[in-house]
C-alpha positions as CSV (number, residue, x, y, z in Angstrom):
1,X,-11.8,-65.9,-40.2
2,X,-14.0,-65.9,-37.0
3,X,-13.2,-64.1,-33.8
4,X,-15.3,-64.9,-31.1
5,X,-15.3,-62.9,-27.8
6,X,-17.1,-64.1,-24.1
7,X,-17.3,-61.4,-22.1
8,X,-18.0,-61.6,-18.9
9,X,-20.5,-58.7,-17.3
10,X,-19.5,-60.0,-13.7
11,X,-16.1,-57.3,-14.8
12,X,-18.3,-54.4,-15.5
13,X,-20.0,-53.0,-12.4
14,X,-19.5,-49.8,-14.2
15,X,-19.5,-47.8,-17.5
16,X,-15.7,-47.2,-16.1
17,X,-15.0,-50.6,-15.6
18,X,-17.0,-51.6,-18.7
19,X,-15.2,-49.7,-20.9
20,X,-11.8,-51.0,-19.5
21,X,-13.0,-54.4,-19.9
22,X,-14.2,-54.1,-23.6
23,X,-11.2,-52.3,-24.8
24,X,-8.6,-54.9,-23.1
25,X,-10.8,-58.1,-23.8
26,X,-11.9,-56.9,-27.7
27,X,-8.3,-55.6,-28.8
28,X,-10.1,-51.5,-29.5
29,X,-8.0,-49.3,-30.7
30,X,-5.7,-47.2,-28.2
31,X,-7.7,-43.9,-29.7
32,X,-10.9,-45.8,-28.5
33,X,-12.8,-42.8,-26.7
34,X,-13.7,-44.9,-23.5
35,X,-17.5,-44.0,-24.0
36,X,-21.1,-45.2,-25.5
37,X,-20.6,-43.5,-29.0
38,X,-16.8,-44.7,-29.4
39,X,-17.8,-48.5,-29.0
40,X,-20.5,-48.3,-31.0
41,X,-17.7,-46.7,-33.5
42,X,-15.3,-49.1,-32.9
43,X,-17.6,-52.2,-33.1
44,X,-19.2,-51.0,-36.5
45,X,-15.8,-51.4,-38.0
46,X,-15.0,-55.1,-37.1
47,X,-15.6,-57.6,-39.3
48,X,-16.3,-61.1,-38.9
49,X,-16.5,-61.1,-35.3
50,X,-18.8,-62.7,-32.5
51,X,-19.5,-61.7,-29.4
52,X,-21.0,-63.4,-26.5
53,X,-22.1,-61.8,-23.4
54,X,-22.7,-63.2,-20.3
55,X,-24.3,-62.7,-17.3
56,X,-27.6,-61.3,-16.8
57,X,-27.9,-57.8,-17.2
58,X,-28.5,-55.1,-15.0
59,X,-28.2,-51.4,-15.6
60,X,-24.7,-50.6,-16.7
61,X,-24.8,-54.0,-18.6
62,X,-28.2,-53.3,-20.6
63,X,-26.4,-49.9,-21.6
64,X,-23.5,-52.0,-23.2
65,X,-25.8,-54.6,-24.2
66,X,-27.7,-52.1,-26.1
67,X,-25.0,-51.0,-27.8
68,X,-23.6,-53.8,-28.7
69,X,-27.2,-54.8,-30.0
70,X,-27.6,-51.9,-32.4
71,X,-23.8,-52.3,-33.3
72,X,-24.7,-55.5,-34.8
73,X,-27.6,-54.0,-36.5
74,X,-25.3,-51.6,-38.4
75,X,-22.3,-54.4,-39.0
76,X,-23.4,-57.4,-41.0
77,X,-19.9,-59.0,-39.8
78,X,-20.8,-58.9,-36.2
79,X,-23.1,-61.2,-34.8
80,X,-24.2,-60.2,-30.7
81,X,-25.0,-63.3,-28.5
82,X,-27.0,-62.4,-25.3
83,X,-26.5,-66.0,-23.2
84,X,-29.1,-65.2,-20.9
């Protein structure tokens, strides 16, 4: 089964808010660390998920964007999307 995710960067205008956002929006784990290393962490472990990002990116967005990026490098089950 396929999960697909949109997420929408408009929600993160910061890693704060960003972090909020992904946990609620990607169902992380409640022992999800709220930072960089722990989403990389989490999102290695999926499997068979999609995610789509929107919006363009700026600064707090390229972090996650990155991240989500190199996540998929490390998962074959996750597939990243960048819509712009």
């Amino acid at each position: 089964m396929t999960h697909c995710y949109e997420l929408d960067g408009s929600q993160m205008q910061n890693l704060e808010q960003a972090h909020i956002y992904l946990k609620m929006h990607l169902y992380l784990p409640d022992y999800y660390g709220m930072n960089l290393d722990a989403l990389f962490d989490c999102l290695t472990e999926l499997h068979t998920e999609t995610i789509i990002w929107l919006n363009a990116p700026d600064k707090i967005h390229k972090k996650i964007l990155n991240i989500l990026e190199k996540s998929a490098c490390e998962n074959p089950f996750l597939t990243v999307i960048p819509a712009n």
